[in-house]
N, C-alpha and C positions, 0 to 999 in steps of 0.2 A: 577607184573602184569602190561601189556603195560593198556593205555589210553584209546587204542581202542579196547579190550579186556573188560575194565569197562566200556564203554557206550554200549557196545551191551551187554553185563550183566544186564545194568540197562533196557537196551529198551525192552528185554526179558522179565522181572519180571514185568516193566510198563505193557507191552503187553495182557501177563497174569494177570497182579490184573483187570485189564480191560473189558478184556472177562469174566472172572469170574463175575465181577459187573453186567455187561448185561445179562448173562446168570440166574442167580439166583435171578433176581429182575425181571420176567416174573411174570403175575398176571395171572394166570389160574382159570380157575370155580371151580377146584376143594378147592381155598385157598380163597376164595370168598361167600359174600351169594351174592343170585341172582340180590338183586337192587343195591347192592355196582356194581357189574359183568357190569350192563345196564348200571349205570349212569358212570361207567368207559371206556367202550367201546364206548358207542351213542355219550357222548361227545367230542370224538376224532376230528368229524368233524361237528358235529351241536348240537344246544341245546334244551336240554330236551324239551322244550314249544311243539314241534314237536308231542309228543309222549303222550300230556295229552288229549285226547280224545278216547271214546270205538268206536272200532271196532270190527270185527267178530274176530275171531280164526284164518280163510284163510288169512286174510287180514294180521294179525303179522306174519304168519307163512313164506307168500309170504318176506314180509318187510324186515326181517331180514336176510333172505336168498339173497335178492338184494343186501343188505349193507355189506354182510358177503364177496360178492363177489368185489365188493370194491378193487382199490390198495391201501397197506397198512391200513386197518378196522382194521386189527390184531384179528379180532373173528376168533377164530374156530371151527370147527363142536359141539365143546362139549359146548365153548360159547354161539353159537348159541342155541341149544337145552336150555338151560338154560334160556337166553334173551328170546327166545320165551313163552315159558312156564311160566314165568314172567309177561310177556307182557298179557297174556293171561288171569293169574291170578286176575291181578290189571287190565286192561285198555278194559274188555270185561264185566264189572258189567250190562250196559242197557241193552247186548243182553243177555245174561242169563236173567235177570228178565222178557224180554220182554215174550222170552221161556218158561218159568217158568209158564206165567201166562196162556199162549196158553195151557197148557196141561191139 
């Protein structure tokens, strides 16, 4: 076996364990719960402190959709659905009660 026969062997196999690492170490919602999903994504490019205050429903729904659109966010649609719904969950307590007490 020539020399240049065994480095483009190994550059092959490198190439491949390679792609195979990046491909299979993706964190998708569905191997995720929702605040691992948020505080893995939001802090991609800024920190959580951003995100400790209630707003409406509209307001995370809009949000996230802004940052989903992002180059490189890396959220995607099912992300998103996720993060929002989250966000929604935990960071929307004043306006439910506010709601709550209107009815």
């Amino acid at each position: 076996m020539s020399i240049r026969f065994s480095l483009n062997l190994a550059l092959i196999v490198l190439s491949l364990f390679f792609f195979a690492m990046c491909a299979g170490g993706e964190v998708t919602s569905q191997s995720m719960d929702p605040k691992a999903l948020f505080e893995k994504r939001c802090t991609k490019c800024h920190t959580l402190d951003r995100t400790y205050k209630n707003e409406t429903a509209e307001y995370w729904t809009s949000t996230v959709q802004r940052m989903k659109s992002k180059m490189f966010s890396g959220v995607s649609d099912e992300d998103a659905k996720t993060i929002t719904q989250y966000l929604i969950d935990t960071r929307t307590g004043a306006f439910k009660t506010e709601n709550a007490e209107k009815k």
